[in-house]
ROSE-4610 file (N, C-alpha, C; in Angstrom, 1 decimal, always signed):
// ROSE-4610
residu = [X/X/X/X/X/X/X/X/X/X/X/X/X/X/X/X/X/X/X/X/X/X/X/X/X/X/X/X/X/X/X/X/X/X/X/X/X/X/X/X/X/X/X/X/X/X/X/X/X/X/X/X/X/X/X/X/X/X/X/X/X/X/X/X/X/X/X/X/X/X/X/X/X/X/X/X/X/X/X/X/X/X/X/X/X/X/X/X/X/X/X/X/X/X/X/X/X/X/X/X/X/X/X/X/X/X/X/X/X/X/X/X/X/X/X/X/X/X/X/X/X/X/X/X/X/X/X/X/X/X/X/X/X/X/X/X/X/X/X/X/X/X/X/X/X/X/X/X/X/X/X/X/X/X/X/X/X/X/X/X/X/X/X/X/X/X/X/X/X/X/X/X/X/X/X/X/X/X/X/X/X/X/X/X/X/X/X/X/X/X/X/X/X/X/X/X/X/X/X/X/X/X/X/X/X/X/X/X/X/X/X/X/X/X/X/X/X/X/X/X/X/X/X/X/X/X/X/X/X/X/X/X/X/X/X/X/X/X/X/X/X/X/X/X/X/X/X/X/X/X/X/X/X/X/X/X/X/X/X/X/X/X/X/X/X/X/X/X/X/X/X/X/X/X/X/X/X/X/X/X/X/X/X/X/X/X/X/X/X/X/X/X/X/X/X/X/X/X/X/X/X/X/X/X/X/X/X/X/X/X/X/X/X/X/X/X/X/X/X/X/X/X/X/X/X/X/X/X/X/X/X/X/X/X/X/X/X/X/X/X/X/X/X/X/X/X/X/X/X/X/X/X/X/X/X/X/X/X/X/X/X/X/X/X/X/X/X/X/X/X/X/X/X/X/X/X/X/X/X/X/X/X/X/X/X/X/X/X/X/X/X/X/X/X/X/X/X/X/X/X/X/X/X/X/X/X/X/X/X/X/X/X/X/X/X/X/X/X/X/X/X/X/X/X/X/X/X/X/X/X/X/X/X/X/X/X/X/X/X/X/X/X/X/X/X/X/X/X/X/X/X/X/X/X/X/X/X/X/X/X/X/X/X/X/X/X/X/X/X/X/X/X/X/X/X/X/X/X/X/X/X/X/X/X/X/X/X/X/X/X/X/X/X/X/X/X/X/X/X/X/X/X/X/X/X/X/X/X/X/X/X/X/X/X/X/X/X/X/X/X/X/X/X/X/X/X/X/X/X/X/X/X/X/X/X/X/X/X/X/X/X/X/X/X/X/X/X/X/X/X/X/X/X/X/X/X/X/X/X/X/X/X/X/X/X/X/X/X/X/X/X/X/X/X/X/X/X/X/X/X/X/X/X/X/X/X/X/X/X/X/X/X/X/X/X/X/X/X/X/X/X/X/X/X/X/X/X/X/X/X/X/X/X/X/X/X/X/X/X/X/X/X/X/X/X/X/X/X/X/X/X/X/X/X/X/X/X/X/X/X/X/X/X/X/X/X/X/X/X/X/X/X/X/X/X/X/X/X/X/X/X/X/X/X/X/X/X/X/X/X/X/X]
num = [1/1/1/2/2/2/3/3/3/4/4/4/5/5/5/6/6/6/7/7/7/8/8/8/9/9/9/10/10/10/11/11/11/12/12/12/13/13/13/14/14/14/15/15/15/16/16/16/17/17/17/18/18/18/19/19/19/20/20/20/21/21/21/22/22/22/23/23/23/24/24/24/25/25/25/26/26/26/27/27/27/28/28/28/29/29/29/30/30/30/31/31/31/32/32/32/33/33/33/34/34/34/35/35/35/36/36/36/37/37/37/38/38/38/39/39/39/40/40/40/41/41/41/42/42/42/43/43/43/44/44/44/45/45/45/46/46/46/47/47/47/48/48/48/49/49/49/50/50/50/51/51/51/52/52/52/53/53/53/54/54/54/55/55/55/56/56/56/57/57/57/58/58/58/59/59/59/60/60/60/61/61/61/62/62/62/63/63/63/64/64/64/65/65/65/66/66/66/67/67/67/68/68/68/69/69/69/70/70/70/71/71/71/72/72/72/73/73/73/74/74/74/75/75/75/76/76/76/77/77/77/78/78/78/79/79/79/80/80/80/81/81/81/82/82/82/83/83/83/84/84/84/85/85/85/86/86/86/87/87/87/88/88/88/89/89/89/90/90/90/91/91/91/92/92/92/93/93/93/94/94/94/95/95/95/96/96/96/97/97/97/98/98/98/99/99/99/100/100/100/101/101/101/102/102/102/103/103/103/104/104/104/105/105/105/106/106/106/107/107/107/108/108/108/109/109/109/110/110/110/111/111/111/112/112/112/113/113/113/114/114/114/115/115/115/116/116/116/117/117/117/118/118/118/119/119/119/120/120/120/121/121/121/122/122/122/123/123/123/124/124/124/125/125/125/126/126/126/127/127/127/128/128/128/129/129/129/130/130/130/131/131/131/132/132/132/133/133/133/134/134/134/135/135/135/136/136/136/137/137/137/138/138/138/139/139/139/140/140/140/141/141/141/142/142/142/143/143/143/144/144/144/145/145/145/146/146/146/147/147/147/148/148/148/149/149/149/150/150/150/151/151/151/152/152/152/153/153/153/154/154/154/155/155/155/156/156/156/157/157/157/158/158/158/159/159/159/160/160/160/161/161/161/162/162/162/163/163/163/164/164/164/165/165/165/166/166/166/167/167/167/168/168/168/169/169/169/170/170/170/171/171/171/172/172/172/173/173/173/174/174/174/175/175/175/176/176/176/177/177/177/178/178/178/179/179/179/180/180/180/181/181/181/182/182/182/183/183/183/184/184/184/185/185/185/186/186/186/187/187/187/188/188/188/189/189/189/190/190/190/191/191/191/192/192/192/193/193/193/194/194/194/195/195/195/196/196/196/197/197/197/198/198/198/199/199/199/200/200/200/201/201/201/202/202/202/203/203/203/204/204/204/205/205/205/206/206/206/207/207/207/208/208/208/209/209/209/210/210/210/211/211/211/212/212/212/213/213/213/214/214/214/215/215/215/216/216/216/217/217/217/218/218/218/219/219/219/220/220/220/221/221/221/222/222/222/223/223/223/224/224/224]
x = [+169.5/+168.1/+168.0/+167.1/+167.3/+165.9/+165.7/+164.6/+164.0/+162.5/+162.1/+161.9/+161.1/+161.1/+159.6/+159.2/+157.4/+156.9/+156.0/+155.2/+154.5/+154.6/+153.9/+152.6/+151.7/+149.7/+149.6/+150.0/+149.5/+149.8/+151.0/+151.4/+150.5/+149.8/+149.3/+147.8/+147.2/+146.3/+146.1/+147.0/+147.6/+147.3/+148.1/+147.9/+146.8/+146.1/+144.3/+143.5/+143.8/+142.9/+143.7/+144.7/+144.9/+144.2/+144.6/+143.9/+142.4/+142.0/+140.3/+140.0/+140.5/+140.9/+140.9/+141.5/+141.1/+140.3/+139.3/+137.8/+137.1/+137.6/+136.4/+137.0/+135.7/+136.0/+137.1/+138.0/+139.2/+138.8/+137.9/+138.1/+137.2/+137.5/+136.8/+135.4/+134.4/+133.3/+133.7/+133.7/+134.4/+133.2/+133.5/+132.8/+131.8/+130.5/+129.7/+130.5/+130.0/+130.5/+130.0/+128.1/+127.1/+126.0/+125.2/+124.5/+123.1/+123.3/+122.4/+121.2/+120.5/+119.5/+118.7/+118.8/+118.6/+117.0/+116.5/+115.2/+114.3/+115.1/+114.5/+114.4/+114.9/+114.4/+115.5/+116.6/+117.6/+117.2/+116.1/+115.7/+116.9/+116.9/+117.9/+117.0/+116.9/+116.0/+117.3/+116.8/+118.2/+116.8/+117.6/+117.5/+118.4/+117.8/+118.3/+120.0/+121.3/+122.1/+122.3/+122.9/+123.2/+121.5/+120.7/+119.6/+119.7/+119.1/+118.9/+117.6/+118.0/+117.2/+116.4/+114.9/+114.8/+114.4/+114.5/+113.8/+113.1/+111.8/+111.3/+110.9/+111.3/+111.2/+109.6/+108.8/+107.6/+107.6/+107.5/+107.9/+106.6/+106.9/+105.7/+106.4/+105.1/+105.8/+105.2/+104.7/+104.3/+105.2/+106.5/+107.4/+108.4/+109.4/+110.7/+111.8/+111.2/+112.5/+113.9/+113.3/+114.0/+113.9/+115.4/+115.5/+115.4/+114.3/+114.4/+114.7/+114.9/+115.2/+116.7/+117.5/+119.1/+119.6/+118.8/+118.9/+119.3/+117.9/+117.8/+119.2/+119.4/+120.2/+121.7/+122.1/+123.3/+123.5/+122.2/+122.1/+123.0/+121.9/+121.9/+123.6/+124.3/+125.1/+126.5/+126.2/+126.7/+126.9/+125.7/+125.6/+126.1/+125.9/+126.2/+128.0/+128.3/+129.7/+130.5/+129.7/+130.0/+130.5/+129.1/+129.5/+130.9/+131.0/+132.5/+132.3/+130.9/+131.0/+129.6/+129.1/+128.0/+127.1/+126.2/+125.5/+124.3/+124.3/+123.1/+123.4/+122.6/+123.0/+121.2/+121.8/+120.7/+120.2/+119.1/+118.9/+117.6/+117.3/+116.1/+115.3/+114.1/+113.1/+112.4/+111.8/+111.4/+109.8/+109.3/+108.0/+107.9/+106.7/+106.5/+105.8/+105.2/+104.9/+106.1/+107.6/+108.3/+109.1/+108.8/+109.2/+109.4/+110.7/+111.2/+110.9/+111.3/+111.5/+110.6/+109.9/+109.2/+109.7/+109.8/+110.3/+109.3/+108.6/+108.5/+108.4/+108.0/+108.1/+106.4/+106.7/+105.2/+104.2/+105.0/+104.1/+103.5/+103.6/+102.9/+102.1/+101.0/+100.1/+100.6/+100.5/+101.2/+100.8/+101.7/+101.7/+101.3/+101.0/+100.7/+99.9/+99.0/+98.3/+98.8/+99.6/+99.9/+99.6/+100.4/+100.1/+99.4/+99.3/+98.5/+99.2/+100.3/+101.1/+100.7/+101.0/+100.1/+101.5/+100.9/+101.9/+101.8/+102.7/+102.8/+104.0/+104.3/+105.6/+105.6/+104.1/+104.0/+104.4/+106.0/+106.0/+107.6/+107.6/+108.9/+109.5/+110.7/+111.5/+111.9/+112.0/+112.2/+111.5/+110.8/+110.2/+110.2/+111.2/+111.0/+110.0/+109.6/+108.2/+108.2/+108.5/+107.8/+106.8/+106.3/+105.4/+105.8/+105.8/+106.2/+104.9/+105.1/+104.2/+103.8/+102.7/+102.4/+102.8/+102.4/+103.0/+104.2/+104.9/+106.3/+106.8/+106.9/+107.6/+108.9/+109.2/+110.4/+110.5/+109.4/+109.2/+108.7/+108.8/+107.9/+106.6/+105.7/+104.4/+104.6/+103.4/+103.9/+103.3/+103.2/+102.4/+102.0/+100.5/+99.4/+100.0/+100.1/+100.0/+98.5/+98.3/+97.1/+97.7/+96.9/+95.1/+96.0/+95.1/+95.4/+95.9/+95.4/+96.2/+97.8/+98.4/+100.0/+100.6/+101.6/+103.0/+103.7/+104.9/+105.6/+106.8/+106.3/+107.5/+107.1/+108.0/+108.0/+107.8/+109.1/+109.4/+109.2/+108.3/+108.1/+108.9/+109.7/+110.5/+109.7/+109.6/+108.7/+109.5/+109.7/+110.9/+109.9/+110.5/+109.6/+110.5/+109.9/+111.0/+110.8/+109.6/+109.6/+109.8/+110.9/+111.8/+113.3/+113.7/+114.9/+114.9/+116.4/+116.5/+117.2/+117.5/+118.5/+118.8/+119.1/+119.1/+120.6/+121.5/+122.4/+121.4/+120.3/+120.3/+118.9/+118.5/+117.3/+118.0/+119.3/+120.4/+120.7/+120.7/+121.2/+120.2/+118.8/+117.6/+117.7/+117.4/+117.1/+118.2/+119.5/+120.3/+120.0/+120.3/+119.9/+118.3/+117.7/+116.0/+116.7/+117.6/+117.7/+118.7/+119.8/+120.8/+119.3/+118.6/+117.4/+116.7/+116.3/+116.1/+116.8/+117.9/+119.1/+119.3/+119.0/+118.5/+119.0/+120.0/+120.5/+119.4/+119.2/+117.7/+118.5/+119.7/+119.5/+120.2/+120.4/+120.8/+122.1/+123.7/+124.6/+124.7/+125.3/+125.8/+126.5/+127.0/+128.3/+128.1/+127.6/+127.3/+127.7/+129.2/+129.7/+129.5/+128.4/+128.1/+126.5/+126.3/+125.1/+124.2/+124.1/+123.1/+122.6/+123.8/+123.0/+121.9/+121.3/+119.6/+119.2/+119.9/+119.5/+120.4/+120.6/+121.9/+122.1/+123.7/+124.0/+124.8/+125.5/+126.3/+125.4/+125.7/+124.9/+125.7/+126.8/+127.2/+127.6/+127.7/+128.1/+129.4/+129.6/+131.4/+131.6/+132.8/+133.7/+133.2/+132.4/+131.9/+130.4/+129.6/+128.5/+128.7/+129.8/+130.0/+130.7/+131.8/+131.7/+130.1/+129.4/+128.6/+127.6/+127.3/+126.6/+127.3/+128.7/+129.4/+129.2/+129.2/+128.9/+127.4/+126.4/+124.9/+124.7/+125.5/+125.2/+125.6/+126.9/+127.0/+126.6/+125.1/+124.1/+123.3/+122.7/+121.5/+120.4/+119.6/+118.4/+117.1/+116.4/+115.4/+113.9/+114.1/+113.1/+113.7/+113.5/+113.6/+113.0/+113.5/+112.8/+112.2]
y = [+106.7/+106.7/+107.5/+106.8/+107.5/+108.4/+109.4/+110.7/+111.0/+110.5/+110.6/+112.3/+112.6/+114.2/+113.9/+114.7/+114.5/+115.2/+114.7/+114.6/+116.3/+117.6/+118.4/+118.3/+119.1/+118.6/+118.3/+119.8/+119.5/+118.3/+117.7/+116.1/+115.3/+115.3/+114.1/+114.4/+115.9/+116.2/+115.8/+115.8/+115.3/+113.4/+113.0/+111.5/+111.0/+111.9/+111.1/+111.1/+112.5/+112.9/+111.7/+111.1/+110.5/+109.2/+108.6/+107.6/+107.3/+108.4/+108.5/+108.4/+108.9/+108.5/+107.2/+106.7/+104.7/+104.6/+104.8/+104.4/+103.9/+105.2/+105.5/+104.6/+104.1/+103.7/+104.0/+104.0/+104.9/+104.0/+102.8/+102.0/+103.3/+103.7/+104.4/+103.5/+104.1/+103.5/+103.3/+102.1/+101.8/+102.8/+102.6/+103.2/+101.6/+101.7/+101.0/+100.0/+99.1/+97.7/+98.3/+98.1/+98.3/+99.3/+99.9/+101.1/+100.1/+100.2/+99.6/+100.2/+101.3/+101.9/+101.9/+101.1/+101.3/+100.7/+99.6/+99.3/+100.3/+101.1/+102.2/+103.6/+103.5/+105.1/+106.2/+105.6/+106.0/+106.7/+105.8/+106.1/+104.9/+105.3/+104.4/+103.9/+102.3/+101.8/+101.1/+101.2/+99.9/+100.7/+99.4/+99.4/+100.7/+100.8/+101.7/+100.9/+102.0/+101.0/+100.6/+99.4/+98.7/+98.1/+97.9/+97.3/+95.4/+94.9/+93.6/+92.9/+92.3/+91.9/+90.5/+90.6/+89.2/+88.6/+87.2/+86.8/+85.5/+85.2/+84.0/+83.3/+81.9/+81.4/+80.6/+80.8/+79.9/+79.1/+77.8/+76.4/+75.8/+75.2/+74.2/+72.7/+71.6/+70.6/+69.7/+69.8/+69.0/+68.8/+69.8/+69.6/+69.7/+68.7/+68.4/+68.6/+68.8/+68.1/+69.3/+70.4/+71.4/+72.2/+72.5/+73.0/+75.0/+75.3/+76.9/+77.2/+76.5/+76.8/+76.9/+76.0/+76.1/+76.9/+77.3/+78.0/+80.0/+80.0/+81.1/+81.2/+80.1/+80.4/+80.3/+79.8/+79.9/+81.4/+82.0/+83.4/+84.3/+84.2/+85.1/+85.4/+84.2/+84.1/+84.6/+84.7/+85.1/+86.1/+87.2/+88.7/+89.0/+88.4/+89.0/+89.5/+88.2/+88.6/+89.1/+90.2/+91.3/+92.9/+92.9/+94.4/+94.8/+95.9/+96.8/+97.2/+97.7/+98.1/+97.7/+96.8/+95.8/+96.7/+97.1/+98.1/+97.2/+95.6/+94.9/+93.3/+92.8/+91.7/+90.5/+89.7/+89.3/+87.7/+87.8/+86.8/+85.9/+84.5/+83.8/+84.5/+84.5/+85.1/+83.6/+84.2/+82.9/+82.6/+83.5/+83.6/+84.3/+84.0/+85.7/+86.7/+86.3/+87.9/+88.7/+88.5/+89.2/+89.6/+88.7/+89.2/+90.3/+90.8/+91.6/+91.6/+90.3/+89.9/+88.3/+88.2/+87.0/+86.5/+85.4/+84.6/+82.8/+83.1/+82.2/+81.4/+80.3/+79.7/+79.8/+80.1/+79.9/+78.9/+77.4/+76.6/+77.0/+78.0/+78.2/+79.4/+79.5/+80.5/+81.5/+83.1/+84.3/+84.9/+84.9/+85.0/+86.3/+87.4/+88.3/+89.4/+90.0/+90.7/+92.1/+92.6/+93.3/+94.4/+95.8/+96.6/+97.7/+98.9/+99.2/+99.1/+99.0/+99.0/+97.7/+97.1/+96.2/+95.4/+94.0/+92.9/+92.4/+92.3/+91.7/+91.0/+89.6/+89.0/+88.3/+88.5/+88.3/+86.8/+86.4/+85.2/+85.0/+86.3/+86.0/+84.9/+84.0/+83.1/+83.7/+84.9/+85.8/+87.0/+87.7/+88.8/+89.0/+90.4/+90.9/+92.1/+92.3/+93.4/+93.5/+95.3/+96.0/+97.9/+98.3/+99.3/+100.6/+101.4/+102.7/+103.3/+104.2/+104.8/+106.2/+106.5/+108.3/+108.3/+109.5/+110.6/+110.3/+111.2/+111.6/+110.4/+108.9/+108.0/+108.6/+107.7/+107.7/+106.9/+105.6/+104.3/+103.4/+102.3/+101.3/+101.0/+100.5/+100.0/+98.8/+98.2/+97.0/+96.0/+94.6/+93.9/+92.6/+93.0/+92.4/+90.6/+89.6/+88.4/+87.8/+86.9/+86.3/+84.4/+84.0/+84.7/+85.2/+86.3/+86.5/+88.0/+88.2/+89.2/+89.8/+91.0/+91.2/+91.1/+91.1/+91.2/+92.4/+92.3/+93.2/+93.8/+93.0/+92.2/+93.6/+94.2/+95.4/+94.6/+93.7/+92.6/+91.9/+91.0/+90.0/+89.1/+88.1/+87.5/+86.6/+86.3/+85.0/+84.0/+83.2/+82.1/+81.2/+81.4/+80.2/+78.8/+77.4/+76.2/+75.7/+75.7/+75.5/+76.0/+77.0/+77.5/+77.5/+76.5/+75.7/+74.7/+73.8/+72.6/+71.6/+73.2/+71.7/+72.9/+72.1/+73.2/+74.4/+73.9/+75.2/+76.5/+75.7/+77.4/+77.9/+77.1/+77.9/+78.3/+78.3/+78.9/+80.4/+80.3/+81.4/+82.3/+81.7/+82.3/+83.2/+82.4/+83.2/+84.1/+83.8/+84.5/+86.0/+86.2/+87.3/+87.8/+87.9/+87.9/+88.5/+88.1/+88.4/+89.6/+89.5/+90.9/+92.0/+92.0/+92.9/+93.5/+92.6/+92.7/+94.1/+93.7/+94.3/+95.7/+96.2/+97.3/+97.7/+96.5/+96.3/+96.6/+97.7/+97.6/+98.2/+97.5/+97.1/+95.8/+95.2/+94.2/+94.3/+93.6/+93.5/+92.9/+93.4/+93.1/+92.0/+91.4/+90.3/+89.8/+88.4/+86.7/+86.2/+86.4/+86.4/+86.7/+87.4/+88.2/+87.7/+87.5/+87.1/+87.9/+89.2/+90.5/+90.4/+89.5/+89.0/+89.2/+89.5/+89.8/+88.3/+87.2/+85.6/+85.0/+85.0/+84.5/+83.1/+82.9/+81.9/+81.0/+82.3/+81.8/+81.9/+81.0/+81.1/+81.8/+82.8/+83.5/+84.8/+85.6/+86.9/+87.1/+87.7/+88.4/+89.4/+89.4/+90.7/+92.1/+92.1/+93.1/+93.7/+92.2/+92.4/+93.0/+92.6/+92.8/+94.9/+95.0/+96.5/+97.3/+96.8/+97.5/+97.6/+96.9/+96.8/+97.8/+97.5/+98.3/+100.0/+100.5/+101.6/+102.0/+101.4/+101.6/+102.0/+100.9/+101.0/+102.6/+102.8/+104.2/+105.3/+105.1/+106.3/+106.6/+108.0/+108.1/+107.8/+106.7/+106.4/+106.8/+107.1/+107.5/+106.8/+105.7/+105.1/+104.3/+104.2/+103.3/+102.0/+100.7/+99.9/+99.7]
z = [+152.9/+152.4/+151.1/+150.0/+149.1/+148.7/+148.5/+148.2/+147.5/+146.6/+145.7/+145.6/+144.5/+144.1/+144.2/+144.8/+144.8/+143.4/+142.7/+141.9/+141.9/+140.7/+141.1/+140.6/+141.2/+140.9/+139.9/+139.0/+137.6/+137.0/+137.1/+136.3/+136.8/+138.6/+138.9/+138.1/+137.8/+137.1/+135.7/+135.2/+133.8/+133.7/+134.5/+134.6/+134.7/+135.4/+135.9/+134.9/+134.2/+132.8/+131.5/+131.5/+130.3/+130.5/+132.3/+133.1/+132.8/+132.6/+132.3/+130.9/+130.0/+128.7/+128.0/+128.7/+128.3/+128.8/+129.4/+129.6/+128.6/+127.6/+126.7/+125.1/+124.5/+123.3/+122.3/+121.7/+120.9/+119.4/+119.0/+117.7/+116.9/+116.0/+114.9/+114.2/+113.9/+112.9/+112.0/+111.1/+109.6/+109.0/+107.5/+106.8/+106.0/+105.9/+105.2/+104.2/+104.3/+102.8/+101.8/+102.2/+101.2/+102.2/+101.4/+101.8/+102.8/+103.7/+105.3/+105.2/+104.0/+103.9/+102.6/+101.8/+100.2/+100.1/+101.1/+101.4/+102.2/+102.6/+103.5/+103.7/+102.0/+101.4/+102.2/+102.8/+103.6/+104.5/+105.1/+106.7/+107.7/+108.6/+109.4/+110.6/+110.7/+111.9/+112.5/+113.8/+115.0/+116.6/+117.4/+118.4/+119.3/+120.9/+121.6/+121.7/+121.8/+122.5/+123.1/+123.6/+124.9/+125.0/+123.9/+124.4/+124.6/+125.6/+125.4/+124.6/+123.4/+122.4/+122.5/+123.1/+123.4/+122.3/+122.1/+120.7/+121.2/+120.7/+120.0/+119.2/+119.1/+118.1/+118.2/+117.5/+117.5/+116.3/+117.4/+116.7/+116.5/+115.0/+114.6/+114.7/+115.9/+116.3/+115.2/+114.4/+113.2/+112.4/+112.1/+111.4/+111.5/+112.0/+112.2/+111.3/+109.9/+108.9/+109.0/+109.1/+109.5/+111.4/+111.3/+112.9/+113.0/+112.8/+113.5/+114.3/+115.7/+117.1/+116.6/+116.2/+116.1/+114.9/+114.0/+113.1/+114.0/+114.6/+115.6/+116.3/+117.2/+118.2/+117.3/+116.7/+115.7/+115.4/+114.5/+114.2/+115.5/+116.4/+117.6/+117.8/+117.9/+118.3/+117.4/+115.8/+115.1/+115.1/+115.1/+115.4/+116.2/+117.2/+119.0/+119.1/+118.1/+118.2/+117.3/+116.8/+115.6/+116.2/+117.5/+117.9/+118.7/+118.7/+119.2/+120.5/+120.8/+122.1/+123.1/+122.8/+123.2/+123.2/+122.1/+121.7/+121.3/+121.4/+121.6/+121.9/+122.6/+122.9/+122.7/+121.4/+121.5/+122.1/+122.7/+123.8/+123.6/+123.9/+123.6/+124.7/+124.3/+125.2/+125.9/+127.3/+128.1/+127.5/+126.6/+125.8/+125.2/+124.8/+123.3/+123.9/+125.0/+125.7/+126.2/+126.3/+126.8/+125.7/+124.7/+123.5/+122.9/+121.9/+121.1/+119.9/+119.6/+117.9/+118.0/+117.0/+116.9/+115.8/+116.0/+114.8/+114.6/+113.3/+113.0/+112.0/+111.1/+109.4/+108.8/+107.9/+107.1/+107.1/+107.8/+108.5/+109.5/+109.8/+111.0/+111.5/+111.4/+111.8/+112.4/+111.9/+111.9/+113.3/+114.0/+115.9/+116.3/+115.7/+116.0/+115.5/+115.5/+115.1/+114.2/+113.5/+112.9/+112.9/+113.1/+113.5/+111.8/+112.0/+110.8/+109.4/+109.5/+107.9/+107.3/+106.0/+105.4/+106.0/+106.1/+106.1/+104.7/+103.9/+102.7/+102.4/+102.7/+102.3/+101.0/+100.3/+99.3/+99.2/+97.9/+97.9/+98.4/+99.2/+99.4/+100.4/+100.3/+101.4/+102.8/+103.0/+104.3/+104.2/+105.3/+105.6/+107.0/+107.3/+108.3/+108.0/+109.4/+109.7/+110.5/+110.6/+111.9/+111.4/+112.0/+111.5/+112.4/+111.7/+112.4/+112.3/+114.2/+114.3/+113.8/+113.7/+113.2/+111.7/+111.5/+110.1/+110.3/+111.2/+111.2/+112.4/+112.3/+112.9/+113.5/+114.8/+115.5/+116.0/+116.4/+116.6/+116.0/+116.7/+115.5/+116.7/+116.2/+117.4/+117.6/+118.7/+119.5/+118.8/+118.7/+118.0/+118.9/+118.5/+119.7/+119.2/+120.5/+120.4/+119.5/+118.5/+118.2/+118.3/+119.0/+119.7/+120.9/+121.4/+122.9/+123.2/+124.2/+124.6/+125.1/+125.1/+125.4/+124.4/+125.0/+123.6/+123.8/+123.5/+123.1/+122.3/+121.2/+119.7/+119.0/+118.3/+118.1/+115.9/+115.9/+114.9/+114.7/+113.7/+113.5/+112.1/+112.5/+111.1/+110.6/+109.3/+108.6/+107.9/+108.1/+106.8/+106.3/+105.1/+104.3/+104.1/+105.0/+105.3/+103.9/+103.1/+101.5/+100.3/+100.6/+99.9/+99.9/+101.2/+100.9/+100.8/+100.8/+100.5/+101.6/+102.7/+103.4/+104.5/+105.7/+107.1/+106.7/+106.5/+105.6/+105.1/+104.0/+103.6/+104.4/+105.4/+106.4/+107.1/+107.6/+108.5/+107.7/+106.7/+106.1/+105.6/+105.3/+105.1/+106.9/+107.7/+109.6/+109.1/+109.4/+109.4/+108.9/+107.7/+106.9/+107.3/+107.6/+108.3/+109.6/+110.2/+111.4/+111.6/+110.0/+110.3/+109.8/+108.9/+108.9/+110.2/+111.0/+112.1/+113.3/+113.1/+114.1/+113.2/+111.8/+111.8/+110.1/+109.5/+108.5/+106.9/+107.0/+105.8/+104.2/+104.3/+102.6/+102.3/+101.0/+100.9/+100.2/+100.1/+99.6/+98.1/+97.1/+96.4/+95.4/+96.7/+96.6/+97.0/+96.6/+97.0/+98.4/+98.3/+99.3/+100.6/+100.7/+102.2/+102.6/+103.7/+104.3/+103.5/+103.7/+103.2/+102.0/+101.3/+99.9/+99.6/+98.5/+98.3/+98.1/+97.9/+98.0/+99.0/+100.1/+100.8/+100.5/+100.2/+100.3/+101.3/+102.1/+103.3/+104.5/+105.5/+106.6/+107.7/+107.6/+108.8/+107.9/+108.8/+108.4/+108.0/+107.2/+106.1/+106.8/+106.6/+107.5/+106.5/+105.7/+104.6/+105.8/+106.5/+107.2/+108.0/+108.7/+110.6/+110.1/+108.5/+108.4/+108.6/+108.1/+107.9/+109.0/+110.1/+111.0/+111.9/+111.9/+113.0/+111.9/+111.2/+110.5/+111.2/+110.8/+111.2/+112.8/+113.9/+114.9/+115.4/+114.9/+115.3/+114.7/+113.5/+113.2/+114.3/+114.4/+115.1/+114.3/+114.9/+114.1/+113.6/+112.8/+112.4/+113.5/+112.8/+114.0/+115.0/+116.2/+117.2/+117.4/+117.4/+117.5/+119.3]
């Protein structure tokens, strides 16, 4: 019969502690593409981590020519699979009272009551909006459903469907409205990249997904 050598504590001590060790995340934060704060006076907004992100899309059934519902869910689904350590996961909402993020087009009467910051999208093709509370913000406030009472959309997205030409670039208009959303508050550089201050691609560049993964692991200024 052959006799192993038993194991002394400290080694089996040693092994549990390295054992425990891969638990934990080991991927580094890249460093930024393009600066994620340059609309924001280098304040930093994002969600809690590991939050679930519910979204609605409110649809105007007068006009078909364009699809926001698949525009939305395309997005969603683009982002979602950007993060490193599931630090948000974003989901259609079963309504807009359970709502997170509102999303709707210029055809269609502005869903919610705005909280005290001015709403101005001016004449722009996309506008995201959310309002921080107090002097000294650390959140954003809630934004009342209109008409009606409840809600609990912190964000509200705007696209303008008459300022593109073809469901490509209302895919890439949501899109970009929506990396905003997720906490991305400046715009890129290079054509190439969703973040574009005019987007032209409808999914995110490995320049976007750097930079998001940079943001998510700041501590945020405000909370959405």
């Amino acid at each position: 019969m052959n006799h192993r050598a038993r194991p002394h504590p400290r080694a089996l001590a040693l092994a549990l502690l390295l054992l425990l060790g891969c638990d934990s995340p080991t991927a580094a934060r890249p460093a930024f593409a393009y600066d994620p704060t340059t609309l924001t006076r280098g304040q930093v907004y994002r969600w809690p981590s590991g939050r679930r992100i519910l979204v609605w899309t409110q649809l105007n059934s007068a006009d078909a020519s364009l699809d926001l519902a698949r525009a939305v869910r395309q997005s969603m689904g683009d982002w979602n699979s950007l993060t490193q350590f599931a630090e948000f996961e974003l989901t259609a909402a079963a309504s807009a009272v359970e709502a997170d993020v509102i999303v709707y087009d210029r055809a269609t009467p502005l869903p919610v009551s705005t909280g005290s910051c001015v709403f101005d999208p001016q004449n722009s093709a996309g506008y995201t909006y959310f309002c921080p509370t107090g002097t000294n913000p650390t959140t954003a406030q809630r934004l009342t459903l209109s008409p009606g009472p409840g809600g609990r959309a912190t964000v509200v997205i705007r696209v303008d469907r008459g300022r593109v030409a073809d469901q490509t670039a209302y895919q890439a208009l949501v899109s970009h409205e929506i990396g905003h959303a997720l906490g991305i508050g400046g715009h890129s550089d290079q054509a190439r990249d969703l973040m574009f201050g005019a987007p032209s691609v409808s999914r995110p560049s490995v320049r976007d997904a750097q930079t998001l993964r940079y943001l998510l692991g700041l501590k945020p200024d405000i909370t959405l």
